[in-house]
Residue, then its C-alpha position, 0 to 999 in steps of 0.5 A: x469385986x463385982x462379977x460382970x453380967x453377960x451384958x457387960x461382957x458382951x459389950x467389951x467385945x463389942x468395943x474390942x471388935x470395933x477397935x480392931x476393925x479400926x486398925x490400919x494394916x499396913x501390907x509390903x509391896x513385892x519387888x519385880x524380882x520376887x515377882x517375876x521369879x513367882x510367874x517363872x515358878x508358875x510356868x515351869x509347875x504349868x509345863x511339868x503337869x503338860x509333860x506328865x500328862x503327855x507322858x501318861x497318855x503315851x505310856x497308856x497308849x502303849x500299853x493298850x496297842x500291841x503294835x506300838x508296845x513292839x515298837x518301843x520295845x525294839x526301840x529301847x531295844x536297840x539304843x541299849 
């Protein structure tokens, strides 16, 4: 058997790259439902990262303002 050349093999790859450039890919369609349950998905991700971000604002607000740590703390004070 003959050992290939650099060349030859070069040009096989060639050949298997313009083959495959000229395969059809063929994609599935998604349905409402998946897609309606992404955009839901994505919203309530969006609302969480609202929430924590409110909540980490607040929660340093307090901690920097005494009067307003007094104040939280009389409140969960007197709900417990």
């Amino acid at each position: 058997m003959k050992k290939k050349s650099l060349f030859d093999i070069a040009m096989e790859q060639k050949r298997e790259k313009q083959n495959n450039d000229n395969n059809i890919v063929i994609t599935h369609k998604n349905s409402r439902i998946s897609i309606l349950v992404e955009i839901i998905g994505k919203i309530l991700k969006l609302v969480f990262y609202i929430l924590i971000c409110l909540l980490l604002t607040i929660g340093t607000t307090v901690l920097v303002n005494s009067e307003l740590r007094n104040q939280l703390i009389n409140v969960i004070n007197t709900n417990i």
